[in-house]
KOLRO-79236 format. One record per atom (N, C-alpha, C): residue in three letters; x, y, z. Coordinates in steps of 0.05 Angstrom, whole numbers, plus 5000, padded with zeros to 4 digits. Layout:
<recs>
ALAXYZ/...
</recs>
This chain:
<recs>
UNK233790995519/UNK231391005536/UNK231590795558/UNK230890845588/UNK230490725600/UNK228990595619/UNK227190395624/UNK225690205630/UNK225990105664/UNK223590205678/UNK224690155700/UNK221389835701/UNK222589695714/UNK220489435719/UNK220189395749/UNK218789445769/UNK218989375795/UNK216789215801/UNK216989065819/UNK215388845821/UNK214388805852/UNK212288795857/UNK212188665890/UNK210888415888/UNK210088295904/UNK209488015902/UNK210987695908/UNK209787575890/UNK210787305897/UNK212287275871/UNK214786935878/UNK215986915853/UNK214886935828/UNK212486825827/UNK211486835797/UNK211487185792/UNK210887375792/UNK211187605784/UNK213287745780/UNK215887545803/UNK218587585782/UNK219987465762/UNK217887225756/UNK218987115731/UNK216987285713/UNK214687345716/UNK213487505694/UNK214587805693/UNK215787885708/UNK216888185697/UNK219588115691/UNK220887865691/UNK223487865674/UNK223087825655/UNK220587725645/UNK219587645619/UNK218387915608/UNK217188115627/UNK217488415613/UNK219688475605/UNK222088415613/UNK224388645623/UNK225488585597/UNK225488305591/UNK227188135564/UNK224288305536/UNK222588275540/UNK220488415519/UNK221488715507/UNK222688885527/UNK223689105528/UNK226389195519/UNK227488975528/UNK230788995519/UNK230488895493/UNK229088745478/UNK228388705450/UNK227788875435/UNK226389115450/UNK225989385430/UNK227089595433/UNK229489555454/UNK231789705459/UNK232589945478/UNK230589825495/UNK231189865521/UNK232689855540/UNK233890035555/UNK234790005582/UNK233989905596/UNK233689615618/UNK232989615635/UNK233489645661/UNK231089545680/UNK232189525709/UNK230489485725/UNK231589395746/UNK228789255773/UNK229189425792/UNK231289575799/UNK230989745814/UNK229390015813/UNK228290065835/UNK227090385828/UNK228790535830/UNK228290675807/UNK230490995808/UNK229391175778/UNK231391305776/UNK230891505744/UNK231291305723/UNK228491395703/UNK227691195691/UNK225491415667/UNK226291295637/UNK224091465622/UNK221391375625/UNK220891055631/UNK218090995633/UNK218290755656/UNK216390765659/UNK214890635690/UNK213390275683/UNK214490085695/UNK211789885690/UNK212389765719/UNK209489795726/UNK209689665752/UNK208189335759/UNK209589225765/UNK206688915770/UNK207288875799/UNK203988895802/UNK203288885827/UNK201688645840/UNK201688695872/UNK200788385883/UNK197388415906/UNK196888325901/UNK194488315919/UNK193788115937/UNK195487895940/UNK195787765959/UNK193287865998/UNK195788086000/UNK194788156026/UNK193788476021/UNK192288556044/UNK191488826042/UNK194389076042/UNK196088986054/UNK198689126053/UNK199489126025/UNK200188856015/UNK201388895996/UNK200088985972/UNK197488975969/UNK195089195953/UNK196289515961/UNK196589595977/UNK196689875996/UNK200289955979/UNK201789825986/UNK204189775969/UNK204589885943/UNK203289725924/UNK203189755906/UNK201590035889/UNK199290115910/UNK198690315903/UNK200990585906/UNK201590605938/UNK203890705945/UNK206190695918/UNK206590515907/UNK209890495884/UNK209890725856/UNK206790795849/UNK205190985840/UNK207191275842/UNK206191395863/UNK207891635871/UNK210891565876/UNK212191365882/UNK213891385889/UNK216291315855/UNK215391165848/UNK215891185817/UNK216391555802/UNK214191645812/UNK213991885798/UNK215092135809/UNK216892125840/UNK218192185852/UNK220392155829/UNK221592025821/UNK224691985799/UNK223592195779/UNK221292215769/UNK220792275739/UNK217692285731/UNK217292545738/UNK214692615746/UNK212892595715/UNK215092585692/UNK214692725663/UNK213792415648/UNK214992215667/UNK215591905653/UNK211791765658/UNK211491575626/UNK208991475636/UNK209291225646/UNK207191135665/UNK207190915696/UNK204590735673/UNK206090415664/UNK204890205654/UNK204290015688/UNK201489925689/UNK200889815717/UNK199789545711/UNK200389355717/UNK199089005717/UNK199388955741/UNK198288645738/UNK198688525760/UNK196288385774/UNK196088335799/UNK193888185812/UNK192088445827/UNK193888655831/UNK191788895850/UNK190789105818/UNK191889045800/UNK190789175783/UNK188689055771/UNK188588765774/UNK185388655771/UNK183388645786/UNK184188765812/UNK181788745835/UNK180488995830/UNK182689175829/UNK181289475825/UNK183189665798/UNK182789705776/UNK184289735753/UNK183290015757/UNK181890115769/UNK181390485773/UNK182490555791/UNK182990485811/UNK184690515834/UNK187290615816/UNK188390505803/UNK190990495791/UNK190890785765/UNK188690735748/UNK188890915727/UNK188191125735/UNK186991245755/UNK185891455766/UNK188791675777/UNK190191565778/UNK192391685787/UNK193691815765/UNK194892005770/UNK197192145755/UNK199092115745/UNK199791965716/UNK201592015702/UNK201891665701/UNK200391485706/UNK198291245698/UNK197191285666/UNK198091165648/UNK196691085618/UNK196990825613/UNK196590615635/UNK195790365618/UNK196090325643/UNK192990035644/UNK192989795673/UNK192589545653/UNK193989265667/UNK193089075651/UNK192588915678/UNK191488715677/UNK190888595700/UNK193388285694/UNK192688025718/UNK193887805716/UNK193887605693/UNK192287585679/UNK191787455663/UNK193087505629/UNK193587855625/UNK194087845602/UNK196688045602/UNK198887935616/UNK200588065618/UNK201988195596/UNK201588085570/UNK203888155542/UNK202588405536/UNK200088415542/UNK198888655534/UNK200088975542/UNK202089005570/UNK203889085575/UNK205589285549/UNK206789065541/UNK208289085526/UNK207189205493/UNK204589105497/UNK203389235459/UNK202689545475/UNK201989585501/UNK202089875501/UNK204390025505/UNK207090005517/UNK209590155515/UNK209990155475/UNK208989995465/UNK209089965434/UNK207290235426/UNK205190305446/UNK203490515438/UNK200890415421/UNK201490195425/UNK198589985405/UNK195990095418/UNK196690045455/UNK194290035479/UNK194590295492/UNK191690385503/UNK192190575519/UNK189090385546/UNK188890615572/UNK186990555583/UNK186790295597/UNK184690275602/UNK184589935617/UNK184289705595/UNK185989415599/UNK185389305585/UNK183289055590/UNK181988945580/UNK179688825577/UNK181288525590/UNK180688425607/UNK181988075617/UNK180687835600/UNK182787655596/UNK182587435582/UNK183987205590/UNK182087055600/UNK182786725613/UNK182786565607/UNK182386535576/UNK182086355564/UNK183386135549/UNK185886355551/UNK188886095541/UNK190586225553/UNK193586015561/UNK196286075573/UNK197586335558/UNK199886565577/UNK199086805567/UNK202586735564/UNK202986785533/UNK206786705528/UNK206587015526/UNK209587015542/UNK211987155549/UNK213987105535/UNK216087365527/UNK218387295518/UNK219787175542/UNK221986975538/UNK223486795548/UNK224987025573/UNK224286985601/UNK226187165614/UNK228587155620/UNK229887315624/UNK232587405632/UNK234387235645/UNK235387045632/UNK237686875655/UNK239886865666/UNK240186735686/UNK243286735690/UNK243986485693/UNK246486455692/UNK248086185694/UNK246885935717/UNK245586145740/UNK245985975758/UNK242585865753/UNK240685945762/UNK238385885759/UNK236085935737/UNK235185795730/UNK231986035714/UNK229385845721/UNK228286015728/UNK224586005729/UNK223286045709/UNK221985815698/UNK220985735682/UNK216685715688/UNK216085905682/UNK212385855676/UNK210685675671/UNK210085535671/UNK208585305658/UNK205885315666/UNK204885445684/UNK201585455691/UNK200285715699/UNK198185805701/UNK197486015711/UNK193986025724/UNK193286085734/UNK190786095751/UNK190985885772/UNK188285865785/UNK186685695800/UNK184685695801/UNK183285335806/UNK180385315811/UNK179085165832/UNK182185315863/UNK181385125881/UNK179785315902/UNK179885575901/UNK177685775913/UNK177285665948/UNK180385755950/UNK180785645982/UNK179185935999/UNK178585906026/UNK176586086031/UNK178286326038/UNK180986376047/UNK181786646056/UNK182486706022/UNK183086646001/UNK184986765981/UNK183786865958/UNK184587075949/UNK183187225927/UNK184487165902/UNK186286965894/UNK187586885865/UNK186686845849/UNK184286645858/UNK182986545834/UNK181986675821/UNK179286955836/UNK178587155821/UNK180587345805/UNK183387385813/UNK185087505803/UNK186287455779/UNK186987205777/UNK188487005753/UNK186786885741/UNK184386895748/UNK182086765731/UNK183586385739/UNK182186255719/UNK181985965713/UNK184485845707/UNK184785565717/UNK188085415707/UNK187785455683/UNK190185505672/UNK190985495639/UNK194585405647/UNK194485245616/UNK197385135624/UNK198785215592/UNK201285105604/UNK203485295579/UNK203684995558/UNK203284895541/UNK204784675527/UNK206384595531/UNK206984295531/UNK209984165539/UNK212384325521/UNK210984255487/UNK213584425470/UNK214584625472/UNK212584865479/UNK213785015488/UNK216085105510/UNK214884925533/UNK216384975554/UNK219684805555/UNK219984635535/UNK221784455521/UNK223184635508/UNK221784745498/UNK223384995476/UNK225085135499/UNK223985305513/UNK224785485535/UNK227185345549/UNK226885215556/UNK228585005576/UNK231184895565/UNK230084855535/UNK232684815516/UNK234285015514/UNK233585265517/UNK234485515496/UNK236785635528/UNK235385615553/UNK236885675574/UNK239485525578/UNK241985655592/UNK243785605603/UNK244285545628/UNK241885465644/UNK242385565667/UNK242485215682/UNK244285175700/UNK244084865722/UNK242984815727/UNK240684965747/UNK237784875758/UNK235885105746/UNK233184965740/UNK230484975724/UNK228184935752/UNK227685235754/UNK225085225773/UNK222885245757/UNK220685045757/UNK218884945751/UNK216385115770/UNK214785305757/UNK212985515780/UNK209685595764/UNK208885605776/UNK205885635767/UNK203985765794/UNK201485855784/UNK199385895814/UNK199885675818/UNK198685415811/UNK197485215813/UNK199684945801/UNK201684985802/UNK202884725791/UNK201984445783/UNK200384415813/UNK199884065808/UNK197584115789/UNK196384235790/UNK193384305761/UNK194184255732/UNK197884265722/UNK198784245702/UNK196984065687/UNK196184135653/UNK195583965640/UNK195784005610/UNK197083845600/UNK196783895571/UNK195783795555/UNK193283695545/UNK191983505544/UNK191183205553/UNK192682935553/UNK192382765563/UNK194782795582/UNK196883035587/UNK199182885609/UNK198783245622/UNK199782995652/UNK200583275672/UNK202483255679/UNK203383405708/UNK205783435714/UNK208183225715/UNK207183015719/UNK209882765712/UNK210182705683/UNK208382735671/UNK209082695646/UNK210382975631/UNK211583225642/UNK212083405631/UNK215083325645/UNK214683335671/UNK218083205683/UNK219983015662/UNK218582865658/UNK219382605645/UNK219882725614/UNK218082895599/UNK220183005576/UNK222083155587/UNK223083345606/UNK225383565616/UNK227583275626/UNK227083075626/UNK229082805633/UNK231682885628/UNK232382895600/UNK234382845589/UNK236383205587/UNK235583355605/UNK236483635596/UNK239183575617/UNK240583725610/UNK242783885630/UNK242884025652/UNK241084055666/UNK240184195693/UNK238483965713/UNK239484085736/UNK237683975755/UNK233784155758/UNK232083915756/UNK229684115760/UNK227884155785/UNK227284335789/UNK226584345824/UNK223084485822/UNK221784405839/UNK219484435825/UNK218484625848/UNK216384815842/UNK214685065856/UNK213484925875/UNK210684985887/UNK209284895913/UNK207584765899/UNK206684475913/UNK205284275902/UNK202984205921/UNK200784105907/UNK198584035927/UNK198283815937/UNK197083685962/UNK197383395972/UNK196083255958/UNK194583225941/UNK192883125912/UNK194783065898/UNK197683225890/UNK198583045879/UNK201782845886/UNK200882865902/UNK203682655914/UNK202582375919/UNK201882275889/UNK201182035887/UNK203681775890/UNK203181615884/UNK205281405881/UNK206581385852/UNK204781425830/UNK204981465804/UNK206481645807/UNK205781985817/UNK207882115812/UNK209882155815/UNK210482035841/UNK212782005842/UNK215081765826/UNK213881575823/UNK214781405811/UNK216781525783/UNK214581775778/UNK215681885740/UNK217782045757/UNK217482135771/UNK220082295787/UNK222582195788/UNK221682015808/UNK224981845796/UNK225781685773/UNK224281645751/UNK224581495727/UNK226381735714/UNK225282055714/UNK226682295705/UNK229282245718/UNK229282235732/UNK232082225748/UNK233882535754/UNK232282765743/UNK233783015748/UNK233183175770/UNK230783085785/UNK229083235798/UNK229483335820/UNK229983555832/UNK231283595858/UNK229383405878/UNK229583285899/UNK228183155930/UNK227583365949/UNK225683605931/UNK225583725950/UNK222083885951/UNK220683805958/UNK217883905957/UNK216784045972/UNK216184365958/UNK214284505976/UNK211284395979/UNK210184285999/UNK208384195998/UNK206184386017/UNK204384566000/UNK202484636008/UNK201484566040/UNK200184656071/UNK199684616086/UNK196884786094/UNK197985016101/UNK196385206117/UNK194985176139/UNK194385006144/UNK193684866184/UNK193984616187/UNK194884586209/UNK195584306210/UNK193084136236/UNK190384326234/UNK187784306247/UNK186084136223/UNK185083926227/UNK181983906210/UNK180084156213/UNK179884166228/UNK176884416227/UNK177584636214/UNK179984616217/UNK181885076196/UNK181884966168/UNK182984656163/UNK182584666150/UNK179584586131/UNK177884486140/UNK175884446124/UNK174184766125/UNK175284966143/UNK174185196139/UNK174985306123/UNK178085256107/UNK179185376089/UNK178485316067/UNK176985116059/UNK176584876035/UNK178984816022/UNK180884686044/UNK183284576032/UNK182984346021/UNK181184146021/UNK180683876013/UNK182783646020/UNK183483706039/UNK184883516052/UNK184483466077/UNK185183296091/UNK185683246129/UNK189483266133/UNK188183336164/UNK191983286172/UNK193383026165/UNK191682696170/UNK192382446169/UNK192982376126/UNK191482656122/UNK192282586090/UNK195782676084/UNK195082946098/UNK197883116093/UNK200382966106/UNK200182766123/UNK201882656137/UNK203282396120/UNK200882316108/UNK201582076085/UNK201982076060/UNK201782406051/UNK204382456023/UNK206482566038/UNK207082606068/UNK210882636076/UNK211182436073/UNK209782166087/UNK210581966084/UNK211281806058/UNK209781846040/UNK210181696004/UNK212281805997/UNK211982116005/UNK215382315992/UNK217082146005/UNK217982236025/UNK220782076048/UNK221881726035/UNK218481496027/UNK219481306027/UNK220481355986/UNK220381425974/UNK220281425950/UNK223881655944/UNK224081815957/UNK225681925963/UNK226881975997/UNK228481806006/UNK229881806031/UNK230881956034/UNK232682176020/UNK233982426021/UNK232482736035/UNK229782646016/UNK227782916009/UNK227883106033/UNK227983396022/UNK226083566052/UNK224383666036/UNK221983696062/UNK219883796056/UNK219884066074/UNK218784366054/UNK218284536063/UNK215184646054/UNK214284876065/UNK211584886078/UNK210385076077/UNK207385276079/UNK206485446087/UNK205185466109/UNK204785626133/UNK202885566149/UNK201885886158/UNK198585866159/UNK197686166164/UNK196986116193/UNK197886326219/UNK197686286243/UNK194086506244/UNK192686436258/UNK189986576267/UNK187986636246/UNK187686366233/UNK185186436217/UNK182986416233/UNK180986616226/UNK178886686250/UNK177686426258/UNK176686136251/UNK176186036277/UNK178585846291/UNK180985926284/UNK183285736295/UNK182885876334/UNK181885546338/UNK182485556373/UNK185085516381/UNK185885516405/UNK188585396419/UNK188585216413/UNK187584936416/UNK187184696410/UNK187584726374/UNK187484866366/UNK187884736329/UNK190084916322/UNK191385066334/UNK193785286337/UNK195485096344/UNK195784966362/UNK197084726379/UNK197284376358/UNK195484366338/UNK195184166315/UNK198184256300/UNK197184526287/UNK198584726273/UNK202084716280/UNK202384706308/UNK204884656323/UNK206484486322/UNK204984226329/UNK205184046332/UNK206883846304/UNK204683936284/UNK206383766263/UNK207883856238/UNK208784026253/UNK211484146239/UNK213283926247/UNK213583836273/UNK215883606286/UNK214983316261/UNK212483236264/UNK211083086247/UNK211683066228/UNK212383276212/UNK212283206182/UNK214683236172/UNK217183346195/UNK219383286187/UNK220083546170/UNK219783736184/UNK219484036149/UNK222384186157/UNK224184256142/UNK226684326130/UNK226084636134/UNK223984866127/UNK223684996129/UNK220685046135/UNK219785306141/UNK216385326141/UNK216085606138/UNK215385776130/UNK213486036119/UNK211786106131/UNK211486166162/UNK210386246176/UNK208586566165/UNK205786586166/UNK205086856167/UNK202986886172/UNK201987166184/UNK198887126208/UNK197087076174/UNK194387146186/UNK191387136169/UNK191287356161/UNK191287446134/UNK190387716120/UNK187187736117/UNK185187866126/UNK182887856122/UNK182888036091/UNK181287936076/UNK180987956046/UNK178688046040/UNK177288236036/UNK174388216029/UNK174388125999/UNK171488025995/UNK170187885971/UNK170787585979/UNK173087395998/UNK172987215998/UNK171687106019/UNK170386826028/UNK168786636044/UNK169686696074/UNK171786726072/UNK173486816101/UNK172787126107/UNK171887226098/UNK171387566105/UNK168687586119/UNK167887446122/UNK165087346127/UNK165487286158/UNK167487196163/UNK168187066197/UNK169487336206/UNK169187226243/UNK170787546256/UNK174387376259/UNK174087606252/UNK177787646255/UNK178987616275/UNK181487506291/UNK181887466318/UNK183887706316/UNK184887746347/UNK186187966351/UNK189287996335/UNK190088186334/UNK193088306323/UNK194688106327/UNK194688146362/UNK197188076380/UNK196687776378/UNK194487626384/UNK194887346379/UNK195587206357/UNK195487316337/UNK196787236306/UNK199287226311/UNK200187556317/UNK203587546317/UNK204287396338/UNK203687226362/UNK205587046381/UNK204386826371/UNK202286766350/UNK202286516339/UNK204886506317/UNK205186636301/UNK207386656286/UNK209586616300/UNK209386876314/UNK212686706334/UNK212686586336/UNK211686336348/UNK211386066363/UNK212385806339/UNK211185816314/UNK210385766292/UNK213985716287/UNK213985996284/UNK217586076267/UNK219385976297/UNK219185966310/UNK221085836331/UNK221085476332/UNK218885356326/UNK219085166328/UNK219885026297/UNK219185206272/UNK220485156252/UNK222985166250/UNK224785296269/UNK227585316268/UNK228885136280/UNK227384986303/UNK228284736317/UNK228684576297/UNK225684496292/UNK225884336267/UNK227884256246/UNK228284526228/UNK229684476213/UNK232984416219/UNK233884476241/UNK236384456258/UNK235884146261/UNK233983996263/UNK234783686270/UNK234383556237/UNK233383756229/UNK233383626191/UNK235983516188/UNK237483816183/UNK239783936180/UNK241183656187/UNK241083656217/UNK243183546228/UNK243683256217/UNK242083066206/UNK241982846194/UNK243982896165/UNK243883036157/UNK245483006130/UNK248083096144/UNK248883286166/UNK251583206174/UNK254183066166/UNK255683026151/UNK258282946146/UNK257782746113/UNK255582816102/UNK254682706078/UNK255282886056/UNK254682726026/UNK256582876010/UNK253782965989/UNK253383115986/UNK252083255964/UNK252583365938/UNK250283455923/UNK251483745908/UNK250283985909/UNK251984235907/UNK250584445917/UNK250484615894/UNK249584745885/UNK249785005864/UNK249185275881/UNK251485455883/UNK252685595890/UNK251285885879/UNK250986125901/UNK249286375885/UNK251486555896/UNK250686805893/UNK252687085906/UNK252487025933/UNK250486945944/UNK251486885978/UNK250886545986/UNK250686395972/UNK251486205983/UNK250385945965/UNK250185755981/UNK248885485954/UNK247085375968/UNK245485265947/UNK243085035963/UNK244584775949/UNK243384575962/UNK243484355957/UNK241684155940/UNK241883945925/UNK238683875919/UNK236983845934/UNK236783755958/UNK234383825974/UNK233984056001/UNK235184285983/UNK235084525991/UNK235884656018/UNK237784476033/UNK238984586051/UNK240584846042/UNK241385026062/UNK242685246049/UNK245685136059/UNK247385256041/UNK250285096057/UNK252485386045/UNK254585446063/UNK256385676054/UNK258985606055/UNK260485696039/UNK263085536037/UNK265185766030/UNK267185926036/UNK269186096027/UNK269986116002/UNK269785785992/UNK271185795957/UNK268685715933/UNK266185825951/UNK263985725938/UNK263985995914/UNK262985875888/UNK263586055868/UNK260586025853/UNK259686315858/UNK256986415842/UNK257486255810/UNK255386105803/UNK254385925779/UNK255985645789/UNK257085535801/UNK258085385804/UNK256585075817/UNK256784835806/UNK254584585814/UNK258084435829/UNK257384405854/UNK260984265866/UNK259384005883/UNK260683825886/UNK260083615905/UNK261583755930/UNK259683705955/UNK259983825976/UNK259683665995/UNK261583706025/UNK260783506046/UNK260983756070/UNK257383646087/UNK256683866110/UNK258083796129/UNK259384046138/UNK260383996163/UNK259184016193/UNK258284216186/UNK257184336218/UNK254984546213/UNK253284526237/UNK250784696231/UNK251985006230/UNK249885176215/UNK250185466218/UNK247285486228/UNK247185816227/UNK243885956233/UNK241985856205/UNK244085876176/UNK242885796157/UNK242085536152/UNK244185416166/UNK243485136147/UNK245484976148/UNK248584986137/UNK249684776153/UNK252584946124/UNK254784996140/UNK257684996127/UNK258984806121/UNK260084766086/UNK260184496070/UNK264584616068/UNK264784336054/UNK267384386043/UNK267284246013/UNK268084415997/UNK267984295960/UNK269884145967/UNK268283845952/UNK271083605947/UNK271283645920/UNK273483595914/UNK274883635886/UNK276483415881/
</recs>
């Protein structure tokens, strides 16, 4: 029998459908991430943006295009916004929403049928997913309770809930893999009773991999934390650090709980605590009241903050959230804010780049190329998929910069 798993979304929904995929192959399954011919269907879906809701509905028929006869299992974040949307369809026998993903799996068991009832009330374990040599993504948190004004997650994923340190010790032990991505909604929210996220670093200390951590909030790039960062000593120097305008006014419309002069002084704590570090970024171009003047903030301190990469993408208007409430600015000014955005992010990261120039690193190596610990991309001819090499950059590319393995 065989098991098709497709996923749209963000990383976290591909570490949770590898953690289907491994659930499946346990009860003797074929799997696969690709769409194609397949005896049964599970789809996890994303609700992020109104497209990628539209998407996901769309994967529906197109699933059943292979195998019209096969039944379609549906989770995910658009299956908690609207779980009829999904079961209403044809050849649909089970929706589970974000929160209680294993449930999935007790219905291909035939336990569940229908919609299942959501539960936010404790961290939702997964069998251990699918690894490979080179990387694994590792879970440790799930929800949010920061109810920023464009984003619909929190109602989706319900409330922070976090995974146990032992557990995630366990996991981390049990993997083979060099580098350990560390991912959650909400990372910095980690808590397991009296310890959070440095105190979970600081047990993963002593493992065999380098650990590189998910997107983090300016709340927590304290001095403390960092301090446990480097006491761990495994930690990649490389922080996605949450942004989304680089305006006071977008942002206090967003309820980001920060200022720009805050966001500027955890690059600054990162950089002095780690001299190496890059910092990469999110930024949403045309949230409805972003003026020229706070589009131009937005611009501006990308050069500022020194960012390695940036994630440029317009404003998704969301209904049910605080932002749906404001008028929307036009199409076309989003997309040449974006341009603008992604062009000056490329400058940027080209003078990152260029500082580590003729310096020696280490890179761990994928099918097309390696990052570095602080996440430059680097390509090399004798670079070998699973492979951790000390590397010296030579010269910029479009990516990132062409290394040579010292040996």
């Amino acid at each position: 029998m065989k098991a098709c798993v497709f996923t749209l979304g963000c990383k976290l929904n591909e570490v949770e459908s590898a953690s289907v995929m491994q659930g499946l192959a346990q009860r003797g399954y074929e799997t696969t991430s690709e769409l194609g011919p397949a005896d049964l269907y599970l789809l996890n879906t994303c609700a992020v943006t109104a497209e990628a809701e539209k998407k996901s509905r769309q994967a529906v028929a197109r699933m059943r295009k292979y195998n019209a006869a096969a039944p379609v299992f549906v989770f995910g974040c658009a299956a908690s916004r609207d779980p009829e949307a999904f079961f209403s369809r044809e050849g649909v026998v089970f929706v589970a929403g974000a929160m209680k993903k294993d449930a999935v799996l007790a219905a291909v068991d035939g336990a569940l049928r229908g919609i299942s009832v959501e539960d936010e009330t404790a961290f939702c374990e997964l069998p251990y997913p699918q690894k490979t040599h080179t990387r694994a993504y590792l879970r440790v948190e799930d929800g949010c309770n920061r109810f920023c004004s464009y984003c619909l997650i929190p109602y989706l994923r319900g409330r922070v809930r976090s995974r146990s340190m032992e557990s995630i010790r366990r996991e981390a032990e049990a993997c083979s893999a060099k580098e350990i991505v560390l991912t959650g909604v909400d990372l910095s929210s980690y808590r397991d009773g009296d310890s959070g996220l440095g105190e979970l670093l600081l047990s993963l200390a002593g493992l065999p991999a380098r650990i590189r951590l998910g997107s983090l909030e300016v709340s927590c790039i304290t001095e403390d934390f960092l301090e446990k960062l480097r006491a761990a000593g495994n930690v990649c120097a490389h922080f996605h650090l949450s942004l989304q305008s680089g305006s006071d006014a977008v942002l206090k419309k967003m309820n980001r709980h920060y200022t720009r002069a805050e966001y500027l002084k955890a690059c600054e704590r990162i950089y002095a605590a780690f001299p190496e570090a890059s910092i990469t970024t999110d930024l949403i171009a045309g949230f409805p009241t972003e003026t020229e003047k706070d589009f131009a903030d937005s611009l501006s301190i990308i050069g500022e903050a020194g960012f390695l990469r940036v994630h440029a993408f317009p404003f998704s208007m969301r209904p049910g959230t605080a932002a749906a409430k404001l008028e929307d600015l036009p199409a076309e000014v989003k997309k040449e804010r974006v341009r603008a955005l992604i062009a000056e992010a490329k400058r940027q990261g080209r003078e990152y780049v260029k500082k580590f120039l003729g310096s020696t690193m280490t890179a761990l190596f994928e099918a097309d190329g390696g990052y570095t610990e602080n996440y430059i991309r680097v390509s090399c001819p004798e670079g070998r998929e699973g492979a951790l090499e000390k590397v010296r950059l030579t010269k910029l590319t479009a990516q990132g910069a062409s290394c040579e393995i010292l040996r």
